[in-house]
DRENPA-3360 file (N, C-alpha, C; in nm, 2 decimals, always signed):
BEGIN
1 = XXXXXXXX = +15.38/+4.09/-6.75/+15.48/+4.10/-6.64/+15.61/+4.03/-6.68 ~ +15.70/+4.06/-6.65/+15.85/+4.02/-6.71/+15.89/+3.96/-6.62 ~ +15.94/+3.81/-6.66/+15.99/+3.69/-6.66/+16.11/+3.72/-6.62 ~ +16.17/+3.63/-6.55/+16.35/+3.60/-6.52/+16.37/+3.51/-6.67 ~ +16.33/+3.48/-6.76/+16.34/+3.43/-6.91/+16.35/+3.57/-6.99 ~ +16.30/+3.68/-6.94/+16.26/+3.79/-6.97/+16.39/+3.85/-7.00 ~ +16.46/+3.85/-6.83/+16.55/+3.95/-6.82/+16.69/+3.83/-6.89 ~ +16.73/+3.71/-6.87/+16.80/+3.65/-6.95/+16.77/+3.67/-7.12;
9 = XXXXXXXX = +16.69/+3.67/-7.16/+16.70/+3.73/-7.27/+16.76/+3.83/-7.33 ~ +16.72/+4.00/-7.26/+16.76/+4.14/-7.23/+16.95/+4.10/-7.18 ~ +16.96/+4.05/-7.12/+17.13/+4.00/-7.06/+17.22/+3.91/-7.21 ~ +17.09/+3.87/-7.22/+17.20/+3.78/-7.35/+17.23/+3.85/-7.47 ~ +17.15/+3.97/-7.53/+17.10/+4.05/-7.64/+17.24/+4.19/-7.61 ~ +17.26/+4.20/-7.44/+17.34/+4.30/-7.43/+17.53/+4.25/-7.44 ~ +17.48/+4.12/-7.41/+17.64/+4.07/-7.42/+17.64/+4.07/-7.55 ~ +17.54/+4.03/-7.69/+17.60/+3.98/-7.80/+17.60/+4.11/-7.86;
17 = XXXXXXXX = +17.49/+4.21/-7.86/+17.54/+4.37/-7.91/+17.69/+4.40/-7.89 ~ +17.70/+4.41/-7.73/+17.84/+4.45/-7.68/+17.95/+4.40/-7.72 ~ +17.95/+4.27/-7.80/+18.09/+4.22/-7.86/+18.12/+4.26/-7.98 ~ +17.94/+4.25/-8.04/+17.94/+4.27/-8.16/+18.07/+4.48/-8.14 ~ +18.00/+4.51/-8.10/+18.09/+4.70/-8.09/+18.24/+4.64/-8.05 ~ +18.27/+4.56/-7.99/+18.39/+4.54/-7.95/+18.47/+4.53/-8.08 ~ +18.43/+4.41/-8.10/+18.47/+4.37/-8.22/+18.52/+4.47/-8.38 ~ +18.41/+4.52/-8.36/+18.43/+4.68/-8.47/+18.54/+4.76/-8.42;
25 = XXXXXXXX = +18.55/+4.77/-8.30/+18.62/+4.88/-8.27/+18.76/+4.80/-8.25 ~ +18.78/+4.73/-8.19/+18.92/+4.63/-8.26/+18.94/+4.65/-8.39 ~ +18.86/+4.61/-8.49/+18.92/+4.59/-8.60/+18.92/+4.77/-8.71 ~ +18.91/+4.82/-8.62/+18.94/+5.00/-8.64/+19.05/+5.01/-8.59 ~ +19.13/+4.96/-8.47/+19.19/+4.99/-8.42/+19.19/+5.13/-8.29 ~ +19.07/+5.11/-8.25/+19.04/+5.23/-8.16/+19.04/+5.14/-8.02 ~ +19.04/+5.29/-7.93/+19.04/+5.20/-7.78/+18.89/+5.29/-7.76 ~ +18.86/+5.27/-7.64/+18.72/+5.30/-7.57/+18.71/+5.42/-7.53;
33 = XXXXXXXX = +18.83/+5.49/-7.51/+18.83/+5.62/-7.51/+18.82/+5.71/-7.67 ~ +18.85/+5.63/-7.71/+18.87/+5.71/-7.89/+18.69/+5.73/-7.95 ~ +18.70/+5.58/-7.91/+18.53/+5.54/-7.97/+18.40/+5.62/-7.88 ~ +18.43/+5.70/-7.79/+18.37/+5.74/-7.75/+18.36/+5.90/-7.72 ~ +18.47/+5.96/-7.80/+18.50/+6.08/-7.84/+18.42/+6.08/-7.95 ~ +18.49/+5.97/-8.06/+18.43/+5.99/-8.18/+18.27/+5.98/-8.15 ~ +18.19/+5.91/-8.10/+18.04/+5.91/-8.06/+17.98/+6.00/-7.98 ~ +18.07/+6.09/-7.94/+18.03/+6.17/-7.81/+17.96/+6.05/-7.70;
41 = XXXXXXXX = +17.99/+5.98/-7.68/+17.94/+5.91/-7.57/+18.06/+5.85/-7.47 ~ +18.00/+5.89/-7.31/+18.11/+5.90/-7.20/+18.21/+5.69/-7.25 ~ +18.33/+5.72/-7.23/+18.40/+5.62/-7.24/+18.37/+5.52/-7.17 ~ +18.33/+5.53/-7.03/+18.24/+5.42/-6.95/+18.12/+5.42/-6.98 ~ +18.02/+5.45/-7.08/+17.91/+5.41/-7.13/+17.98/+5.28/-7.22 ~ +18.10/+5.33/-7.31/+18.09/+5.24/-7.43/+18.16/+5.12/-7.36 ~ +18.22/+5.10/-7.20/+18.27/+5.01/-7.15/+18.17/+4.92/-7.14 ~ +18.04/+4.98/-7.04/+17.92/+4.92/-7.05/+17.86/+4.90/-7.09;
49 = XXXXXXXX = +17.88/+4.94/-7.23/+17.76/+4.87/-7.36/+17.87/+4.71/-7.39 ~ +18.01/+4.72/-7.42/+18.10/+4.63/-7.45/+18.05/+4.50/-7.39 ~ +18.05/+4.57/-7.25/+18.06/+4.43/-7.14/+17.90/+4.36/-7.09 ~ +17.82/+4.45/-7.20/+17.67/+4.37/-7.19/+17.60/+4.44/-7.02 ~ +17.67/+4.55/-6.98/+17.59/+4.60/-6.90/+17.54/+4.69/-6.87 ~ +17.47/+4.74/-7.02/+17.44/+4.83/-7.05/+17.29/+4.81/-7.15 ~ +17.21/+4.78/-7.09/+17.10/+4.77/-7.20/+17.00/+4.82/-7.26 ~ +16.92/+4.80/-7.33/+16.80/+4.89/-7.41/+16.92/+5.05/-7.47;
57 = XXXXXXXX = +17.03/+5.00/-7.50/+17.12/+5.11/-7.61/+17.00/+5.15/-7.73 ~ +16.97/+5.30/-7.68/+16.89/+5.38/-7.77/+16.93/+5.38/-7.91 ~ +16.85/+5.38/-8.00/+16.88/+5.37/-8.13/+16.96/+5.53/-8.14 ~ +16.94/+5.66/-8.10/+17.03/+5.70/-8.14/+17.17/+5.73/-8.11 ~ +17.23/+5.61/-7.96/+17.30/+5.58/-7.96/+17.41/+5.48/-8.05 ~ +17.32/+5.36/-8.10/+17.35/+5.26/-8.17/+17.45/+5.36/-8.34 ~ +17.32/+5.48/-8.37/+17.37/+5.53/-8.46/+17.49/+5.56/-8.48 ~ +17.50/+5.64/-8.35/+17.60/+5.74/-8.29/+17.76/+5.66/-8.32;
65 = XXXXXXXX = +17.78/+5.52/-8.23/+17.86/+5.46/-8.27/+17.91/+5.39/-8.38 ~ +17.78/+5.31/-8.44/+17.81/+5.34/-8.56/+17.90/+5.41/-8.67 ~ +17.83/+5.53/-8.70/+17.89/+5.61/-8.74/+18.07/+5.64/-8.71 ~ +18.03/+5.61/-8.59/+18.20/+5.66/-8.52/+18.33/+5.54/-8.61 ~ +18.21/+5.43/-8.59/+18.33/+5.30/-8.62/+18.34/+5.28/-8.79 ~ +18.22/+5.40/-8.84/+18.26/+5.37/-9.02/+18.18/+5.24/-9.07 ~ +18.05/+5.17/-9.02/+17.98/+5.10/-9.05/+17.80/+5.15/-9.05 ~ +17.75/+5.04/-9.09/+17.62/+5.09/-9.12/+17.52/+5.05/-8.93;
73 = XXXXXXXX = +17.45/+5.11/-8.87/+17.40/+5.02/-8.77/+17.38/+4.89/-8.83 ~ +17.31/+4.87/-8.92/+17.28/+4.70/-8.90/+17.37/+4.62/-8.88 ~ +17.50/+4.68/-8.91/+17.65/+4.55/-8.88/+17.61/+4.51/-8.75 ~ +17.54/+4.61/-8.65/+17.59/+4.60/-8.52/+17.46/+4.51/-8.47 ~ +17.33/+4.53/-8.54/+17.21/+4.51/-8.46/+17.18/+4.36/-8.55 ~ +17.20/+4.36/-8.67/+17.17/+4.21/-8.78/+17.21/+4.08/-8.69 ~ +17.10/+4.01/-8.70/+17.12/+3.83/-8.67/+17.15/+3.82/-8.49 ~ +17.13/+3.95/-8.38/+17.12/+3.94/-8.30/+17.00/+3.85/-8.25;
81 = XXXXX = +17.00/+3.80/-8.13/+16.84/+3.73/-8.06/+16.78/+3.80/-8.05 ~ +16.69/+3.80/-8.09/+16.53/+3.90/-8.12/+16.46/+3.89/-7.98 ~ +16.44/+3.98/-7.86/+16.37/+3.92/-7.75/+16.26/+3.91/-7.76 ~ +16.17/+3.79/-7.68/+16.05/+3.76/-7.72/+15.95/+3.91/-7.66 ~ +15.82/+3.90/-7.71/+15.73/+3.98/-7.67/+15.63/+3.90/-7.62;
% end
């Protein structure tokens, strides 16, 4: 059964994903609408991935941006908090 430690964990994992994309996409020079052309994914998805309010981002999403921003997924997913099981 999942914990309020549970869901803080899940909340902390989406903020530090979501900077980590921010961050790439800054240093591309893309805005949220670009980045989300390039991924095919709606522009307010990639707001809500950014701003950590968007969680459990399917890996073939993860790809998807990726791809978009010209890095490998692991840039995005490496040295994140691992949530407990």
């Amino acid at each position: 059964m999942p914990t309020s430690d549970d869901a803080t964990d899940d909340a902390a994992l989406a903020r530090a994903f979501g900077a980590r994309v921010r961050e790439q996409r800054e240093c591309k020079g893309m805005t949220q609408e670009q980045l989300g052309i390039a991924s095919g994914i709606a522009s307010s998805t990639v707001s809500h991935i950014e701003n950590g309010r968007r969680g459990n981002v399917s890996l073939s999403r993860i790809m998807r941006i990726a791809d978009a921003l010209g890095c490998e997924p692991g840039d995005l997913v490496n040295g994140l908090p691992v949530p407990r099981t």
